[in-house]
RODO-2510 file (C-alpha; in nm, 4 decimals, decimal comma):
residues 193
     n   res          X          Y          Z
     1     x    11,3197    10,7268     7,4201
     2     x    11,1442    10,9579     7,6843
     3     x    10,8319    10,8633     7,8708
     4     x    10,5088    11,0362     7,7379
     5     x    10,3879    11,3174     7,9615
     6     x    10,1931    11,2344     8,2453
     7     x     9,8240    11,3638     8,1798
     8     x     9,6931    11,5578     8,4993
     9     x     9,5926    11,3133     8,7834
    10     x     9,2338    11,3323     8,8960
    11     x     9,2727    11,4775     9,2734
    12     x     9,0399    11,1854     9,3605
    13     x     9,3686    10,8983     9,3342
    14     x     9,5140    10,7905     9,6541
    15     x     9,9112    10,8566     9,6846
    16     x     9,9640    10,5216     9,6216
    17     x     9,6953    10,5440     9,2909
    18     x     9,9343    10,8560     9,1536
    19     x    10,2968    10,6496     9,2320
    20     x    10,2151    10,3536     9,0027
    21     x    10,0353    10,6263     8,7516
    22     x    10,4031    10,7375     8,7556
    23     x    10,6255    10,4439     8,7563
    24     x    10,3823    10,3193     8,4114
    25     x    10,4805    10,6040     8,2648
    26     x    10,8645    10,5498     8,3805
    27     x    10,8275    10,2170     8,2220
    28     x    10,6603    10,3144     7,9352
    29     x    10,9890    10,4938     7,8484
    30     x    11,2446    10,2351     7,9781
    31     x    11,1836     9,9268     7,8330
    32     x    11,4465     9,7646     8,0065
    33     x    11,2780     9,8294     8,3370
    34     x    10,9518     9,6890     8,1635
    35     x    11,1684     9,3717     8,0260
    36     x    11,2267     9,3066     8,4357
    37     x    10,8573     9,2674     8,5197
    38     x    10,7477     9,0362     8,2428
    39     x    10,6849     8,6427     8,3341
    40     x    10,9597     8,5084     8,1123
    41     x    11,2497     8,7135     8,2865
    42     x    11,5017     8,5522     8,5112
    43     x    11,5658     8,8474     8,7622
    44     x    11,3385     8,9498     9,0419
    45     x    11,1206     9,2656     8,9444
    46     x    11,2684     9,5459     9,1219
    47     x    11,1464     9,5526     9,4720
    48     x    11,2587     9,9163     9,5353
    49     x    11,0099    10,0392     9,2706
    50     x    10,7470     9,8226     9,4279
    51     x    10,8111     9,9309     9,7567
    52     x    10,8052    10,2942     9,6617
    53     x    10,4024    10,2728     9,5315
    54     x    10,3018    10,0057     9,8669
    55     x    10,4601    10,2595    10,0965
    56     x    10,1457    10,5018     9,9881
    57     x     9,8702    10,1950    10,0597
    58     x     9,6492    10,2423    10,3651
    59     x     9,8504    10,0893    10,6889
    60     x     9,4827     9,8051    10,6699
    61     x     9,6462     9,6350    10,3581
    62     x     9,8809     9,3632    10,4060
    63     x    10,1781     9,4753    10,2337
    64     x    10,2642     9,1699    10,0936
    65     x     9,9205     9,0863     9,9196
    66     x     9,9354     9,4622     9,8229
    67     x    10,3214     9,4058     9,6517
    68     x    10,1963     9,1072     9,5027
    69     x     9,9404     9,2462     9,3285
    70     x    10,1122     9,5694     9,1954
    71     x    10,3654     9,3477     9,0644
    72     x    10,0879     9,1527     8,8736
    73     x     9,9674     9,5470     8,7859
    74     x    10,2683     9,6518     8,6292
    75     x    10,3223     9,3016     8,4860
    76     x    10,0136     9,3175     8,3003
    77     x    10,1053     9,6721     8,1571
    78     x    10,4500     9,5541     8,0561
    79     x    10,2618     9,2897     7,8034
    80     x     9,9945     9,4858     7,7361
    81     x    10,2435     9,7970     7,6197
    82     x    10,4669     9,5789     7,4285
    83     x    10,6702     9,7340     7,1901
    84     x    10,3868     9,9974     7,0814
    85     x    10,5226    10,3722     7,1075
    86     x    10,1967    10,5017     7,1952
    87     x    10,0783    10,4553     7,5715
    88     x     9,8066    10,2119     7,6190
    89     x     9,7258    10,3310     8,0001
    90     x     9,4043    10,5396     7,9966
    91     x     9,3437    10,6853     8,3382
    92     x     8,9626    10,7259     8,2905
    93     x     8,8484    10,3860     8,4552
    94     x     8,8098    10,1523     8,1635
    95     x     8,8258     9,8540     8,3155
    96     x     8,9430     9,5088     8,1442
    97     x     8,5744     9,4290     8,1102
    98     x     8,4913     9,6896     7,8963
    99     x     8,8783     9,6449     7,7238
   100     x     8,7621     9,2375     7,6787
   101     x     8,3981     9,4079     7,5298
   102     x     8,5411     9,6435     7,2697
   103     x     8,8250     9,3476     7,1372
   104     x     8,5417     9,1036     7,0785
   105     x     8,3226     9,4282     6,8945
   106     x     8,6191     9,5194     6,7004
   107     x     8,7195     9,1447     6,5969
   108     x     8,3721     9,0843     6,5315
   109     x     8,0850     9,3317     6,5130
   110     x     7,8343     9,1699     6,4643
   111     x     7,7713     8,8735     6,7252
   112     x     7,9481     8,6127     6,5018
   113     x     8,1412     8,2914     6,6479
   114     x     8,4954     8,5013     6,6775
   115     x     8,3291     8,7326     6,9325
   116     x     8,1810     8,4057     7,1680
   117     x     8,5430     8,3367     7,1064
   118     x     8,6624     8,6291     7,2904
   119     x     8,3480     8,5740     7,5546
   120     x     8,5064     8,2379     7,6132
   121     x     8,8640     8,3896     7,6309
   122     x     8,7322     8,6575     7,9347
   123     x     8,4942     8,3992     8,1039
   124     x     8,8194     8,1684     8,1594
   125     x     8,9884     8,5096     8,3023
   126     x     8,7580     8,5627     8,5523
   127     x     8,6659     8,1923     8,6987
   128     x     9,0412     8,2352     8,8501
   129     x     9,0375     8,1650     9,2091
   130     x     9,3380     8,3260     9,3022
   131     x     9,5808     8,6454     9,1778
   132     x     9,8395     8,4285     9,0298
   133     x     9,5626     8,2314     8,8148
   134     x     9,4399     8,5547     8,7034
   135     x     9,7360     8,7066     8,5869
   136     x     9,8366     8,3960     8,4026
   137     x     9,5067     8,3756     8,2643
   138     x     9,4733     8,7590     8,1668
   139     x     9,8160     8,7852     7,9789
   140     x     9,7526     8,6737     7,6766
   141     x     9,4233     8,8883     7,6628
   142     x     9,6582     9,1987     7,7497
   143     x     9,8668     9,0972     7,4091
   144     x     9,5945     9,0767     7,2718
   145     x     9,4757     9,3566     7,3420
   146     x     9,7857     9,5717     7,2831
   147     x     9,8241     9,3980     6,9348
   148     x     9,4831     9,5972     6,8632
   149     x     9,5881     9,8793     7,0232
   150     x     9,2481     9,8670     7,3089
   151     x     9,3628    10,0638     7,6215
   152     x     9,2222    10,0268     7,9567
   153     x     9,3251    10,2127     8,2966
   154     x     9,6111    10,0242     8,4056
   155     x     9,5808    10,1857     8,7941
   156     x     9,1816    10,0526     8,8401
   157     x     9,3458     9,6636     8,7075
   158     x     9,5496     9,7108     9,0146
   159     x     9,2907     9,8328     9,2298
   160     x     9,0893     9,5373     9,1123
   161     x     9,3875     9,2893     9,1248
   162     x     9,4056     9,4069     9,5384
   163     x     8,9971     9,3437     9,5531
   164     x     9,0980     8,9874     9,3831
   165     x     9,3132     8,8565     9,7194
   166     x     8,9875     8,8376     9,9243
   167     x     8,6162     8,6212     9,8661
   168     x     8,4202     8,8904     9,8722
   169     x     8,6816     9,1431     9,6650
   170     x     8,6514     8,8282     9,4072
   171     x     8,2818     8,8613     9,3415
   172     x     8,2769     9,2150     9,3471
   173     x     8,5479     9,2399     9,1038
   174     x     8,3808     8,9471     8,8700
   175     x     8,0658     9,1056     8,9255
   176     x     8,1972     9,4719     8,7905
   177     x     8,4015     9,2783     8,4751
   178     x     8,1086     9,1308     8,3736
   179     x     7,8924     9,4333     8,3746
   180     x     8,1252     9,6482     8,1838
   181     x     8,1703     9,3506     7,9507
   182     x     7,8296     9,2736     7,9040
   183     x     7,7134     9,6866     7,8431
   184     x     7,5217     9,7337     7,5729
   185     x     7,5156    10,1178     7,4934
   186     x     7,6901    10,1807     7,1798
   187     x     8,0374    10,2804     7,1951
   188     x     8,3557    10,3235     6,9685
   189     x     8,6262    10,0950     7,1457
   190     x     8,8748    10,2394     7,3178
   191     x     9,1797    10,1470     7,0996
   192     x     9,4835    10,4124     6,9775
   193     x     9,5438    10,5160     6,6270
***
């Protein structure tokens, strides 16, 4: 299987932004690379490839809070991506608040019980208090999420997962989630056909 073509980067992503861009869509056509980053497998995820997108970080990051939380990154996209063919990265900054949002609208449109279900779901999510937490606590929203085919921009989860290793990077991050979760405006979610 080949990867899917990498749509054009925005000129605005960081070096290190447009290296894991890359290496999802290297995974997205290897899934035996992918199989390597999931929770349940035995061997270490492959610290080259890590080391290849933290080598791009700005020198102020400590690199290993920054490998920590790519690893999460890529994580994440392995269990969101599954075993769907289509690519469920969107590089257009849909962020897992608005993902969370558009899975509770398309379980349940209409404010029922199912969709506080899904508000309960993403309020556990984001109480974590520290990286690992969160990525424990946001994996079975990714399969979830993948099961209903709802993309979200795998590169900003990152971003946000390095915010996540500080206080204040915390609350901002919670504080963004919750917006995008809680928007109003109509919108079609963001799932693939």
């Amino acid at each position: 299987m080949t990867a899917p073509p990498i749509p054009r980067v925005s000129a605005y992503w960081a070096p290190w932004e447009h290296a894991l861009h890359t290496f999802l869509a290297r995974i997205h056509g290897d899934r035996r690379l992918a199989a390597r980053f999931l929770p349940a497998a035995a061997a270490e995820p492959p610290v080259p490839a890590v080391e290849a997108i933290t080598v791009h970080l700005p020198v102020t990051l400590e690199r290993g809070l920054a490998a920590r939380a790519v690893r999460h990154a890529v994580a994440l996209y392995a269990v969101h991506q599954g075993s769907i063919a289509g690519g469920l990265h969107r590089p257009d900054g849909t962020s897992i608040g608005a993902a969370c949002r558009d899975l509770a609208r398309l379980i349940a449109p209409d404010h029922t019980l199912v969709q506080r279900r899904e508000r309960t779901r993403f309020d556990g999510a984001v109480e974590a208090e520290t990286l690992d937490e969160l990525s424990t606590r946001l994996h079975p929203l990714m399969a979830e999420l993948g099961r209903r085919r709802i993309a979200l921009d795998h590169v900003r989860l990152a971003k946000d997962l390095l915010w996540w290793e500080t206080p204040v990077g915390r609350r901002y991050t919670r504080n963004r989630w919750e917006e995008d979760f809680h928007d109003l405006a109509p919108q079609l979610p963001h799932h693939e056909s």
